[in-house]
DRENDO-1510 file (C-alpha; in Angstrom, 1 decimal, always signed):
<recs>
REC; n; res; u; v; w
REC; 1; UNK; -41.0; -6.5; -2.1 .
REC; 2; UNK; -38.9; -6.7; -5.3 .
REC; 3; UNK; -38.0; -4.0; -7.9 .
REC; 4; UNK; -40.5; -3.3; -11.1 .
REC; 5; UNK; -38.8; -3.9; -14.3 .
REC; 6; UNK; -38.5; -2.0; -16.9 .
REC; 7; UNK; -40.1; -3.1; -20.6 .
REC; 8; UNK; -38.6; -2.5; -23.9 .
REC; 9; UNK; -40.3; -0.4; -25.9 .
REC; 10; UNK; -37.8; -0.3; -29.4 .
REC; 11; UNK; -34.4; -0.5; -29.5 .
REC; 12; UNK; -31.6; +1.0; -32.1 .
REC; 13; UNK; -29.9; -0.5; -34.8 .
REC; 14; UNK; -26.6; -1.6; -33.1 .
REC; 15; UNK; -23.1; -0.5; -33.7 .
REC; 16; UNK; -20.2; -2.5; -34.5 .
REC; 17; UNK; -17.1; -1.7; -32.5 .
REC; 18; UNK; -15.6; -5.2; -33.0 .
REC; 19; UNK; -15.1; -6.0; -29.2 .
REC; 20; UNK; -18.9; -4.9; -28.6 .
REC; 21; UNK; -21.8; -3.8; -30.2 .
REC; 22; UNK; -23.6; -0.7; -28.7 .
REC; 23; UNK; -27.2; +0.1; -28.9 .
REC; 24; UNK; -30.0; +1.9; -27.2 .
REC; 25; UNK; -32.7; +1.1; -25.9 .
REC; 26; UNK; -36.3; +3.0; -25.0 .
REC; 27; UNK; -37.8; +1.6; -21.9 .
REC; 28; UNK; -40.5; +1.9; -19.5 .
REC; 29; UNK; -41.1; +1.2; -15.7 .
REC; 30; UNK; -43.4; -1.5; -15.4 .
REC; 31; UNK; -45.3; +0.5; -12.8 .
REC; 32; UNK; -45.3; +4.4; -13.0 .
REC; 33; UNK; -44.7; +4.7; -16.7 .
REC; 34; UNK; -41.6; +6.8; -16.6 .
REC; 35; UNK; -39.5; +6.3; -19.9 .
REC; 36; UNK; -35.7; +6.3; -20.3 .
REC; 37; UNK; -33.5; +5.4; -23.1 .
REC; 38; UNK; -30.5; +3.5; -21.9 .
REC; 39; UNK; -27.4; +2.3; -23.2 .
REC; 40; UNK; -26.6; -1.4; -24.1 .
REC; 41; UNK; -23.4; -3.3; -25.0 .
REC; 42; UNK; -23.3; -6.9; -26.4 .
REC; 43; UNK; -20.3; -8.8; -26.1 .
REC; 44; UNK; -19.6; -12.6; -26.3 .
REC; 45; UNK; -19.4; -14.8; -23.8 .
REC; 46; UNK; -16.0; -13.8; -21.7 .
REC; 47; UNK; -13.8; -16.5; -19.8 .
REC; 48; UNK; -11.5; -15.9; -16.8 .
REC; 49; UNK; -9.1; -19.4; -15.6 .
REC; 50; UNK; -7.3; -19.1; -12.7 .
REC; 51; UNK; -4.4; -21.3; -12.8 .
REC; 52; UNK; -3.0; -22.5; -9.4 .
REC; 53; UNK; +0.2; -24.2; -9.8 .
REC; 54; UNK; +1.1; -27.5; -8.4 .
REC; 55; UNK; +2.7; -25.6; -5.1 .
REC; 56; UNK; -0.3; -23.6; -4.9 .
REC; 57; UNK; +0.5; -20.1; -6.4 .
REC; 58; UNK; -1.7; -18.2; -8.9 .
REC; 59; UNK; -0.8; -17.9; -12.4 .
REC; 60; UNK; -1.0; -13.9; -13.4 .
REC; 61; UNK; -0.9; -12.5; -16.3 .
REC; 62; UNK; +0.9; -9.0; -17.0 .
REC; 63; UNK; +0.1; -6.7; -19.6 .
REC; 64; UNK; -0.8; -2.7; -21.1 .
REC; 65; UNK; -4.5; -2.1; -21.4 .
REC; 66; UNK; -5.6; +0.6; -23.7 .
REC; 67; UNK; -8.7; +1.4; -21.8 .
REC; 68; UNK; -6.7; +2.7; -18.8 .
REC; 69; UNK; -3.7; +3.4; -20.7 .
REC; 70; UNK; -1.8; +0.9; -18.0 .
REC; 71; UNK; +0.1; -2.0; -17.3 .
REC; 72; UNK; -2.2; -4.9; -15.0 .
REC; 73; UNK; -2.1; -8.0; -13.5 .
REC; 74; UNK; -4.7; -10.4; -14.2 .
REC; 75; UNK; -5.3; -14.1; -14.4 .
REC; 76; UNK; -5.5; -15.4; -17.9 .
REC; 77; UNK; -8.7; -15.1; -20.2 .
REC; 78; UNK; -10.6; -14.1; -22.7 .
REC; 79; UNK; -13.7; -14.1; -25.6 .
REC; 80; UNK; -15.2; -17.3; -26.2 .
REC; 81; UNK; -15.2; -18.1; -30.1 .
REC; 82; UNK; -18.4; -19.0; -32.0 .
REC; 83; UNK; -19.5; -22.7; -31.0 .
REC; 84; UNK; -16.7; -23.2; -28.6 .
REC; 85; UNK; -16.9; -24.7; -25.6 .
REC; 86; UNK; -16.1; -22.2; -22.5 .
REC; 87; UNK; -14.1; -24.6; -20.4 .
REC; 88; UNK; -11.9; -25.4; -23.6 .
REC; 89; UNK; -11.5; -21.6; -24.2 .
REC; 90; UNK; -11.1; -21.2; -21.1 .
REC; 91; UNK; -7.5; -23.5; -21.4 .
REC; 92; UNK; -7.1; -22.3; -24.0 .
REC; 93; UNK; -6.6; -18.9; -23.5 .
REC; 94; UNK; -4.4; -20.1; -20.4 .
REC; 95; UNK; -2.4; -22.0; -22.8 .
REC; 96; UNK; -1.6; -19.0; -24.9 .
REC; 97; UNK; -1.2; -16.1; -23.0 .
REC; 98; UNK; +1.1; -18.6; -20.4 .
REC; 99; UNK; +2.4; -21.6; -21.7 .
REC; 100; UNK; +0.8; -23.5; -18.7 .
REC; 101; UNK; -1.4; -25.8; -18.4 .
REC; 102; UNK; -3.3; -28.0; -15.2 .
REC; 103; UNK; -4.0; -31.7; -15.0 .
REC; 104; UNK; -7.5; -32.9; -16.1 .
REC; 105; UNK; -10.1; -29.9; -16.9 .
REC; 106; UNK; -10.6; -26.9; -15.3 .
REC; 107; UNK; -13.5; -26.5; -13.0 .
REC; 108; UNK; -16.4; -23.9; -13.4 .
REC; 109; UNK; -16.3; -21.6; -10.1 .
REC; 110; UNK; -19.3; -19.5; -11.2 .
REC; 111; UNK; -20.8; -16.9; -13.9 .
REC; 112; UNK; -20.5; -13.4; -13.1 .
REC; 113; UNK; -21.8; -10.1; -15.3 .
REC; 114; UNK; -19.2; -8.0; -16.1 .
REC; 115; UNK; -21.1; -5.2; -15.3 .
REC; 116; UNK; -25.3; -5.0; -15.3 .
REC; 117; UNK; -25.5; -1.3; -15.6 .
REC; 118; UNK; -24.8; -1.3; -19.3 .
REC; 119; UNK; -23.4; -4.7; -20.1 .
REC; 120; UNK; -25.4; -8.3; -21.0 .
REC; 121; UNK; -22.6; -10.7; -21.6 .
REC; 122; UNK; -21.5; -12.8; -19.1 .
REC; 123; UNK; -18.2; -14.1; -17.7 .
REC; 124; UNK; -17.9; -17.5; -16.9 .
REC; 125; UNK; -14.8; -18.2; -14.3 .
REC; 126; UNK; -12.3; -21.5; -14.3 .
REC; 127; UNK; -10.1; -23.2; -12.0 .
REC; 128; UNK; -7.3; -24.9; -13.2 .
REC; 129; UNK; -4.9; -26.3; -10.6 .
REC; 130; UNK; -1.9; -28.8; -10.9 .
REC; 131; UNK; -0.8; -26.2; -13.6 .
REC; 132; UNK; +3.1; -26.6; -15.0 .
REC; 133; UNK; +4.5; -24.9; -18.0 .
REC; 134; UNK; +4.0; -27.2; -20.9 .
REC; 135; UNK; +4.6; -24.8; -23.7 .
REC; 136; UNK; +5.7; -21.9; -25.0 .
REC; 137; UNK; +3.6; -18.3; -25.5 .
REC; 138; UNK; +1.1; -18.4; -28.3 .
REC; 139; UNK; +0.4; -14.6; -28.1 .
REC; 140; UNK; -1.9; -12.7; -30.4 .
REC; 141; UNK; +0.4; -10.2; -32.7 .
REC; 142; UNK; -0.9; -6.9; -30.6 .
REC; 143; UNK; -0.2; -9.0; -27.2 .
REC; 144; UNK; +3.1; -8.9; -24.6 .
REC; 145; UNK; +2.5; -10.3; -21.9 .
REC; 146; UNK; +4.6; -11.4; -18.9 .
REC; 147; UNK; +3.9; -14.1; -16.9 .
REC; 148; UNK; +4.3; -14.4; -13.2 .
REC; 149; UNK; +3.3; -16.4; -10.0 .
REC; 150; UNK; +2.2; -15.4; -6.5 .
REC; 151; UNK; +1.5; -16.9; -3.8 .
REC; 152; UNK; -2.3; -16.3; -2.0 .
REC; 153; UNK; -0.3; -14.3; +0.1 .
REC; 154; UNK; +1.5; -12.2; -2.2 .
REC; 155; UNK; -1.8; -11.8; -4.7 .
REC; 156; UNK; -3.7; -10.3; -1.6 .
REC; 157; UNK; -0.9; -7.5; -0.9 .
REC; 158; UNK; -1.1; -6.6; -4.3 .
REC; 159; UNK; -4.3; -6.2; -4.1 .
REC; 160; UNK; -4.3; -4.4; -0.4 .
REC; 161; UNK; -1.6; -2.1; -2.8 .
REC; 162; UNK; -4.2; -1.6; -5.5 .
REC; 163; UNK; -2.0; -2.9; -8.1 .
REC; 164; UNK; -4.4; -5.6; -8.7 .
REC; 165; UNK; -7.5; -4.2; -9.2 .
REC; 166; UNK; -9.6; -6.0; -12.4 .
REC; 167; UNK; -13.0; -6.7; -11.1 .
REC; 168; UNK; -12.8; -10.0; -13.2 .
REC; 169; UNK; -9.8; -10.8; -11.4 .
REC; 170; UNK; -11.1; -10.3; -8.0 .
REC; 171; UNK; -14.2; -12.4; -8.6 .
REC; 172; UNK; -12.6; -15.3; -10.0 .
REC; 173; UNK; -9.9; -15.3; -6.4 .
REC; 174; UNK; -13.0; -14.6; -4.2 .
REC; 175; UNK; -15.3; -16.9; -6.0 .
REC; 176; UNK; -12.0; -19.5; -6.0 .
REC; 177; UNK; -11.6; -18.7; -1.6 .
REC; 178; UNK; -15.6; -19.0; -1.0 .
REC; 179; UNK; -15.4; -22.3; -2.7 .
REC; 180; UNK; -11.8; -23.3; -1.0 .
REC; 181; UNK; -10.5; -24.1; -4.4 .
REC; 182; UNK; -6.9; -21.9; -3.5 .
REC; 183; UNK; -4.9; -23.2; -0.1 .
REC; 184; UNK; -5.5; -20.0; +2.0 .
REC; 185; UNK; -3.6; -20.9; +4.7 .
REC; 186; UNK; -3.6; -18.0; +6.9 .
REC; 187; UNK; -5.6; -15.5; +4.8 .
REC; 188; UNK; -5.0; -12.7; +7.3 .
REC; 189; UNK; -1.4; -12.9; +7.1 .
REC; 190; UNK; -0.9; -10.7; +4.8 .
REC; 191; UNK; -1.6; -8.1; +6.8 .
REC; 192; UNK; +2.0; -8.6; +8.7 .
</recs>
């Protein structure tokens, strides 16, 4: 048995709030006829590259984010611009918000939604490995960001810690382990 959908009905004229536009939308259940109006946000296609270096540790990113008024550590990324390829903006944003880059292309691990509940973009997630610096920063004028790396091991304690906690961030390294595209070694070690 499967879960009835839910048909749009009408929907509001959206907002502009540059990183997203919000709307609503009326809907109703495909079998009892209950109706709901629920809220929407459109964003562009997002990109997330983890970059493993070429003795295996994982490129993060550190920076403030105004939404939970914090400093995080993430793996690169970022919007996708109008016809642009992902994978390219995908190195690119590596290439910027770094200054490293991997040999050959990065590799597509998967496409995850952000979040369903209100959200209908997509984030599409790269691997990147071999990665050196090759450059300097190429930051945005609002960005600092430090860059660090970690080994498997020391990314996992961080997260055990809860300083690493982006949802993004934690797909991208699970999606990167399921597919053995990071050297695990002994995953469990980091429990010692």
């Amino acid at each position: 048995m499967s879960v009835p959908s839910w048909t749009t009905i009408s929907k509001s004229v959206e907002q502009d709030w540059l990183v997203m536009k919000l709307r609503s939308e009326r809907r109703m259940h495909a079998e009892d006829g209950r109706e709901g109006t629920f809220t929407v946000a459109s964003a562009p296609l997002w990109v997330n590259i983890l970059p493993i270096t070429e003795d295996g540790e994982i490129v993060l990113v550190e920076q403030f984010r105004h939404g939970t008024g914090s400093t995080t550590f993430e793996i690169p990324g970022g919007v996708v611009h109008a016809d642009e390829d992902p994978r390219l903006a995908a190195e690119r944003e590596c290439r910027e918000e770094t200054g490293w880059a991997g040999t050959g292309d990065a590799e597509l691990l998967g496409i995850v939604d952000p979040n369903p509940a209100f959200m209908e973009n997509q984030c599409r997630v790269y691997v990147w490995t071999g990665c050196s610096k090759t450059q300097m920063q190429d930051l945005d004028p609002l960005e600092d960001i430090v860059v660090h790396t970690v080994s498997l091991h020391e990314f996992l304690r961080l997260v055990e810690q809860g300083t690493i906690r982006h949802s993004l961030v934690l797909s991208a390294v699970a999606l990167a382990l399921i597919k053995s595209r990071i050297p695990s070694g002994n995953i469990g070690a980091h429990n010692g």
